[in-house]
ROMAR-851826 format. One record per residue: residue number from 0; x, y negated, z of N, C-alpha, C, O in turn; residue in three letters. Coordinates in steps of 0.05 Angstrom, whole numbers, plus 5000, padded with zeros to 4 digits. Atoms other than C-alpha are relative to their C-alpha. Layout:
(nufi NUM, (X, Y, Z), (X, Y, Z), (X, Y, Z), (X, Y, Z), 'ALA')
...
This chain:
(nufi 0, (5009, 4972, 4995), (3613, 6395, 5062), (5018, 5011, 5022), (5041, 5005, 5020), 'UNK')
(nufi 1, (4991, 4993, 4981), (3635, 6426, 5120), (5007, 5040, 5001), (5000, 5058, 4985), 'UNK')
(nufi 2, (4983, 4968, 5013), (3671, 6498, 5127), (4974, 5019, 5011), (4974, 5039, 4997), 'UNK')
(nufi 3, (5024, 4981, 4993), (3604, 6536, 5160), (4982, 5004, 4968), (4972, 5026, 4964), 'UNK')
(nufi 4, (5019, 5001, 5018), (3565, 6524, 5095), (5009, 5028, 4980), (4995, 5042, 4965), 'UNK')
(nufi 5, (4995, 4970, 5019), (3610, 6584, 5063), (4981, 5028, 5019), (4982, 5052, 5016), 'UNK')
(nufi 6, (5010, 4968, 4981), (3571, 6634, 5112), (4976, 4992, 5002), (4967, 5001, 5023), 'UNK')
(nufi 7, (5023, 5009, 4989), (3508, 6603, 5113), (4981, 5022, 4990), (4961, 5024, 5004), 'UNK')
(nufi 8, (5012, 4975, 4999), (3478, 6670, 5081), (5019, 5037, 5017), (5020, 5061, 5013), 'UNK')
(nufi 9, (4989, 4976, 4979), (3516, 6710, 5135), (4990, 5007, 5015), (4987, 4988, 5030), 'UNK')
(nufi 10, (5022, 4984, 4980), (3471, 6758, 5181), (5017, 4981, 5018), (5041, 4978, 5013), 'UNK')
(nufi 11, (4977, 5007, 4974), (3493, 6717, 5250), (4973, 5021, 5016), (4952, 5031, 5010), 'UNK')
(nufi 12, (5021, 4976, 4983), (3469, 6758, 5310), (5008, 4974, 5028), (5026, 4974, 5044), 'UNK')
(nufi 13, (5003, 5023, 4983), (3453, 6691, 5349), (4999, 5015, 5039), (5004, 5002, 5060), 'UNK')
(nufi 14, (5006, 5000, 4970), (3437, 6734, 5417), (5030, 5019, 5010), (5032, 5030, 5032), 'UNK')
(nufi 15, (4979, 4979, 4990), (3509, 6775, 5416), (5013, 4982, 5021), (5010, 4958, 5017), 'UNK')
(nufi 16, (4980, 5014, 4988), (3556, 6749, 5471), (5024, 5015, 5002), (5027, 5039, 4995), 'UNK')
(nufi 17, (4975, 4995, 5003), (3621, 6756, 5479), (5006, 5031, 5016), (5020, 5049, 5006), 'UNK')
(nufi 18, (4994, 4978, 4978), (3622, 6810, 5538), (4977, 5016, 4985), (4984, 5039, 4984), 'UNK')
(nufi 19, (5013, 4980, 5022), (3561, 6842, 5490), (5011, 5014, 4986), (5007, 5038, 4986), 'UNK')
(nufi 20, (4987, 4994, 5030), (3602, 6851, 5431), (5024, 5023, 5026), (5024, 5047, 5027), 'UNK')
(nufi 21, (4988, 4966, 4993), (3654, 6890, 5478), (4990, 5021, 5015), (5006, 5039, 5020), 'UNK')
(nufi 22, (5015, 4972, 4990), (3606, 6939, 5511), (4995, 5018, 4976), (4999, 5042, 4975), 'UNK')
(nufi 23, (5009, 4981, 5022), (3579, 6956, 5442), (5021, 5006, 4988), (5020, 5029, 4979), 'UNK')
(nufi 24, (4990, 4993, 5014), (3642, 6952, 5408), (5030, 5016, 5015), (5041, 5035, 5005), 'UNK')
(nufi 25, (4984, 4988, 4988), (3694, 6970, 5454), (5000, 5027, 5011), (5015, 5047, 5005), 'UNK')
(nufi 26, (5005, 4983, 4989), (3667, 7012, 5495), (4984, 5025, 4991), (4983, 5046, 5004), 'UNK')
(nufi 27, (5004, 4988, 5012), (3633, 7043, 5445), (4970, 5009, 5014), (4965, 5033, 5008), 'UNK')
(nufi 28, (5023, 4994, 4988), (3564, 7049, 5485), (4982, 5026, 4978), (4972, 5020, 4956), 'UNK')
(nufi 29, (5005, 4973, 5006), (3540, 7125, 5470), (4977, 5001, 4993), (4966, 5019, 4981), 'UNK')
(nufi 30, (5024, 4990, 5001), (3483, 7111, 5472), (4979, 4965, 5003), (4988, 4946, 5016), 'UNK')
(nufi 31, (5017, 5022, 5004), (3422, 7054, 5459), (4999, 4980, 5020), (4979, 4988, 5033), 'UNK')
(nufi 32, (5003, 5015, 4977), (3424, 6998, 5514), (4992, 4978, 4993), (4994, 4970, 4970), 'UNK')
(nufi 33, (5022, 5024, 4991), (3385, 6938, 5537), (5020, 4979, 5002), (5034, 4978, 5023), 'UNK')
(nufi 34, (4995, 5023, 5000), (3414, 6869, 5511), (4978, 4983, 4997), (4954, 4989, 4993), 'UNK')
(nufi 35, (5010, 5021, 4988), (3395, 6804, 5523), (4964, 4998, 4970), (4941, 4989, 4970), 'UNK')
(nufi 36, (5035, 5010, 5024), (3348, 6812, 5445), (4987, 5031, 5004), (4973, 5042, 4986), 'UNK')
(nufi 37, (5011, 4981, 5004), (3328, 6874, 5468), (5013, 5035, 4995), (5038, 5034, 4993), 'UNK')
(nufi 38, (4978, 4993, 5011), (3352, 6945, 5450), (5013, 5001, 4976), (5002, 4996, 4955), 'UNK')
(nufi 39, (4973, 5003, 5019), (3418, 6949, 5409), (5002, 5036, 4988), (5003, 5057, 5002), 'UNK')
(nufi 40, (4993, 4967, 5008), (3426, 7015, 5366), (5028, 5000, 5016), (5038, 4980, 5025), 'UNK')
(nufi 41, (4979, 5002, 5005), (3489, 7047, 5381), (5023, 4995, 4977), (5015, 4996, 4954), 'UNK')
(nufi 42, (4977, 4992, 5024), (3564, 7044, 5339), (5002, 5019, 4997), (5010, 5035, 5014), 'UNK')
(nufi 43, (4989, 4966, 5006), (3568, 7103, 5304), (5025, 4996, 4980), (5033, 5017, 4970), 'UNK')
(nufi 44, (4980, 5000, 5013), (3625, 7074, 5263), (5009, 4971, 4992), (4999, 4949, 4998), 'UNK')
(nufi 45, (4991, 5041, 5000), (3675, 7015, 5234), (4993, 4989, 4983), (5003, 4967, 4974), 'UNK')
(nufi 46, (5015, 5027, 5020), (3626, 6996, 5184), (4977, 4992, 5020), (4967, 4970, 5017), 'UNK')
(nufi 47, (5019, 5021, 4982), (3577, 6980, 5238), (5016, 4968, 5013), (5037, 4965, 5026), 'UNK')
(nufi 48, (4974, 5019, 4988), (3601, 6910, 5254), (4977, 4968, 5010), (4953, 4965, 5007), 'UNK')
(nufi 49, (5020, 5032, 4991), (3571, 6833, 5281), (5017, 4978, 4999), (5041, 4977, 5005), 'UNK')
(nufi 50, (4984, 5020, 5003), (3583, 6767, 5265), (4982, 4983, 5020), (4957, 4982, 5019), 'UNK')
(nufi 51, (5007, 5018, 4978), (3571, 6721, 5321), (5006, 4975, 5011), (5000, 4962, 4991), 'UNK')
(nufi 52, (4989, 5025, 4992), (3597, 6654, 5357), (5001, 5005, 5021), (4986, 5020, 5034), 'UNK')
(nufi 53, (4981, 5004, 4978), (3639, 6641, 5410), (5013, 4971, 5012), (5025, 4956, 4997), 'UNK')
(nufi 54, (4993, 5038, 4995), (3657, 6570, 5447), (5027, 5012, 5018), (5026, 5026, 5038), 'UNK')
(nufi 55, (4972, 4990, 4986), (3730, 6585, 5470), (5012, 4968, 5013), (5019, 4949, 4999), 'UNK')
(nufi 56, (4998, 5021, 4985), (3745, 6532, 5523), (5025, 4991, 5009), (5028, 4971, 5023), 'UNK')
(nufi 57, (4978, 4994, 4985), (3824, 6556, 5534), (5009, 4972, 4996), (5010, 4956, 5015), 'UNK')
(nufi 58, (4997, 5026, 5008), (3843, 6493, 5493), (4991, 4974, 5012), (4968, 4976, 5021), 'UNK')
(nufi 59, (5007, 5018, 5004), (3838, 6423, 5504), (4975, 4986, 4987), (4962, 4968, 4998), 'UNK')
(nufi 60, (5029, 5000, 5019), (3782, 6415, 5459), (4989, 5027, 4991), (4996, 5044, 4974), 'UNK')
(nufi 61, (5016, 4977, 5003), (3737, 6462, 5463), (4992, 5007, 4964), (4989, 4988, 4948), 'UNK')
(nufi 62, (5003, 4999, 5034), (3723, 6497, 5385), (4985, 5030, 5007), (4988, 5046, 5025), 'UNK')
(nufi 63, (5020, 4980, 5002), (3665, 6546, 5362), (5019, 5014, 4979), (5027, 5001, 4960), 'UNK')
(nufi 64, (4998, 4973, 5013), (3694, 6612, 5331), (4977, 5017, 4990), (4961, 5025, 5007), 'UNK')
(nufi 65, (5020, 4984, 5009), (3649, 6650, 5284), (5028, 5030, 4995), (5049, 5032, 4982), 'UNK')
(nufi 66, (4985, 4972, 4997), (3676, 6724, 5302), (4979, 5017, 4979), (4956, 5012, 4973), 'UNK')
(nufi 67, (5012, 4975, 5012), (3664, 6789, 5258), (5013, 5023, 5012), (5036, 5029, 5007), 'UNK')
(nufi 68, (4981, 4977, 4981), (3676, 6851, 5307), (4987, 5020, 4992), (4962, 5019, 4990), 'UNK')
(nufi 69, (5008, 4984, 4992), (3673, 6916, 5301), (5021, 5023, 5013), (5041, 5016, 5025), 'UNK')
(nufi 70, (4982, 4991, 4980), (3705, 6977, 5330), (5034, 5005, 4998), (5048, 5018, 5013), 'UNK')
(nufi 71, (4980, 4999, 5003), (3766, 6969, 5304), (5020, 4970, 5013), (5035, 4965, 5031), 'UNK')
(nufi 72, (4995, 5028, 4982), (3777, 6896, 5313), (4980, 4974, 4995), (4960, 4974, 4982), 'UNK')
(nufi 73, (5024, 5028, 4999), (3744, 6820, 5323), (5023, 4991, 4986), (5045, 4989, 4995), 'UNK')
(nufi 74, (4984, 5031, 5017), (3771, 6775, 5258), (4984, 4983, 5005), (4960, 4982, 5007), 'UNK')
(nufi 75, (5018, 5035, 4998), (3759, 6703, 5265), (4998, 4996, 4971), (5015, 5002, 4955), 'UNK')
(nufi 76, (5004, 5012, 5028), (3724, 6672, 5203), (5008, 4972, 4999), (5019, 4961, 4980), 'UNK')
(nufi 77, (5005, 5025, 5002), (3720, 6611, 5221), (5000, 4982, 5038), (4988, 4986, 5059), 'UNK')
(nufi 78, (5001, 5004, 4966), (3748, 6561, 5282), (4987, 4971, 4994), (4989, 4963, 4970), 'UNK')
(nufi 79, (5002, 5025, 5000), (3723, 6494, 5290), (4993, 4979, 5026), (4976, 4988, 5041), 'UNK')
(nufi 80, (4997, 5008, 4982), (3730, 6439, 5338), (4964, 4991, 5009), (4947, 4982, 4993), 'UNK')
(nufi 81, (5036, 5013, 4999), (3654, 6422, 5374), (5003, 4959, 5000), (5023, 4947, 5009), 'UNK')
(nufi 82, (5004, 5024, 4999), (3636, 6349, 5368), (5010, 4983, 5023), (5014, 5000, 5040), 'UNK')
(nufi 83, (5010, 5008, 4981), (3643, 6299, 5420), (4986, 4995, 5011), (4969, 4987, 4994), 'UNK')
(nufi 84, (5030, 4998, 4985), (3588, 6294, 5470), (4990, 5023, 4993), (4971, 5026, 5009), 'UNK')
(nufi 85, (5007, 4971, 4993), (3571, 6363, 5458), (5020, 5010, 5012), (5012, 5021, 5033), 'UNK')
(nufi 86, (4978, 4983, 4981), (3633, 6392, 5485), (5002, 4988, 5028), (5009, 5001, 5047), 'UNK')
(nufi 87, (5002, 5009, 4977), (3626, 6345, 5538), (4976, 5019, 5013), (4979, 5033, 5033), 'UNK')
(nufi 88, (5028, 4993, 4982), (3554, 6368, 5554), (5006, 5034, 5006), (5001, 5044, 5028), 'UNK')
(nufi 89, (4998, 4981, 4997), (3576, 6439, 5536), (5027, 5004, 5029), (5029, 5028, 5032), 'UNK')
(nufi 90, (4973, 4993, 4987), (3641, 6442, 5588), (4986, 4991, 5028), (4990, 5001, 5050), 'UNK')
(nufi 91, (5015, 4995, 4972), (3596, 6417, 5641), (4978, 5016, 5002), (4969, 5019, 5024), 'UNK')
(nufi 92, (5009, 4972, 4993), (3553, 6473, 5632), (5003, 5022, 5001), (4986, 5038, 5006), 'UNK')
(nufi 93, (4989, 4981, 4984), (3596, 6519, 5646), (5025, 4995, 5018), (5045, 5008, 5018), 'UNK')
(nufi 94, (4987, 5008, 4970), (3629, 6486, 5706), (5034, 4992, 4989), (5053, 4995, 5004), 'UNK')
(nufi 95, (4975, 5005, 5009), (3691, 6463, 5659), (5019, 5023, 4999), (5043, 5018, 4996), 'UNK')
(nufi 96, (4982, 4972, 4996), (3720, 6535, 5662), (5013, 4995, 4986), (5010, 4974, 4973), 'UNK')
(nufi 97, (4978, 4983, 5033), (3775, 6565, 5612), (4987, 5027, 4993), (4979, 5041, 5012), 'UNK')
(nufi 98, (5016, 4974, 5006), (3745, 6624, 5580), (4990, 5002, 4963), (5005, 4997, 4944), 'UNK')
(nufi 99, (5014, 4984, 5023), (3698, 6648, 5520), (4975, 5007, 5006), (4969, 5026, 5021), 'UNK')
(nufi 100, (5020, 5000, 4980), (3633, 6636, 5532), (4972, 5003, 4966), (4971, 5004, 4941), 'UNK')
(nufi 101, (5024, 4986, 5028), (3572, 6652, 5481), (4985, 4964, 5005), (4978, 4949, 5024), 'UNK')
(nufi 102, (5017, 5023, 5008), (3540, 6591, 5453), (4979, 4986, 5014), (4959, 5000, 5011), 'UNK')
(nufi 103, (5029, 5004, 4996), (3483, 6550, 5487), (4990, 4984, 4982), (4998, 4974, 4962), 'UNK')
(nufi 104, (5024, 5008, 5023), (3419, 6528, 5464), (5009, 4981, 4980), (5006, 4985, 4956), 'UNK')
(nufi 105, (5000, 5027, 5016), (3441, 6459, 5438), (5031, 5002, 4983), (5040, 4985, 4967), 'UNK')
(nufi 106, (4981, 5005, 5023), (3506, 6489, 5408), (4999, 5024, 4974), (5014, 5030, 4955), 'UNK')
(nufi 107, (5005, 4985, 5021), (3470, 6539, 5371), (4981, 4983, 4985), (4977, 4992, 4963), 'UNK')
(nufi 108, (5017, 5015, 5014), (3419, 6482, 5347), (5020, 4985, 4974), (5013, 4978, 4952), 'UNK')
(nufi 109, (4988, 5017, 5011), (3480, 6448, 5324), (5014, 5025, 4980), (5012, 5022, 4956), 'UNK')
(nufi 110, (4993, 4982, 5020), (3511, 6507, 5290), (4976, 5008, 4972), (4981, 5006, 4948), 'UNK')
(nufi 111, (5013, 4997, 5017), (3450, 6526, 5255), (4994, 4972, 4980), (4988, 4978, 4957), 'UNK')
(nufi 112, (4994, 5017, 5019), (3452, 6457, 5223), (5017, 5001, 4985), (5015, 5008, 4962), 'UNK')
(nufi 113, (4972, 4993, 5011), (3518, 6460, 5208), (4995, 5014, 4972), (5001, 5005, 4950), 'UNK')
(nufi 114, (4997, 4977, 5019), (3502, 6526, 5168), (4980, 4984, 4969), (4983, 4988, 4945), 'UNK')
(nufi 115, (5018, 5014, 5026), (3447, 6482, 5124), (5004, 4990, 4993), (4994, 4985, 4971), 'UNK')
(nufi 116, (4995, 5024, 5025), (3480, 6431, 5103), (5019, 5003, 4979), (5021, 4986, 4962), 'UNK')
């Protein structure tokens, strides 16, 4: 069993990204705006909150973070290292950077497994 299966009835908010999560949560956006699923209510407080994924690249081996942010702060639930050959495929799609980068398709295919089994 693998450590995702504890959250597998956890709202995820598959379209948040990383620089999402701090417009809405940092910045506290005043007012309703146009993300990537469309619009986002505003935060009107620190029980509004999102749990999301994150591929943090700073490391050596790249590892998926499931974040829970809101305006107070982002706790990590959960880190884990991505596979081989996905982190490969994933690190050349985004040009090998260092960073924090929002999930793609094939490592949210692989997360949502994850969460089923």
């Amino acid at each position: 069993m693998n450590g995702l299966t504890e959250y597998r009835n956890l709202e995820i908010d598959w379209n948040m990204t990383p620089w999402d999560a701090v417009t809405l949560y940092l910045e506290w956006g005043n007012n309703c705006w146009n993300g990537d699923s469309g619009v986002r209510q505003p935060v009107r407080s620190k029980e509004d909150y999102s749990n999301y994924f994150v591929v943090y690249t700073w490391d050596e081996v790249p590892r998926v973070i499931l974040v829970r942010r809101n305006s107070e702060e982002a706790r990590e639930l959960l880190s884990m290292d991505l596979p081989e050959g996905l982190r490969e495929r994933f690190l050349d799609d985004v040009g090998h950077l260092k960073g924090v980068f929002p999930p793609n398709e094939e490592v949210k295919i692989w997360l949502k497994n994850q969460l089923s089994n």
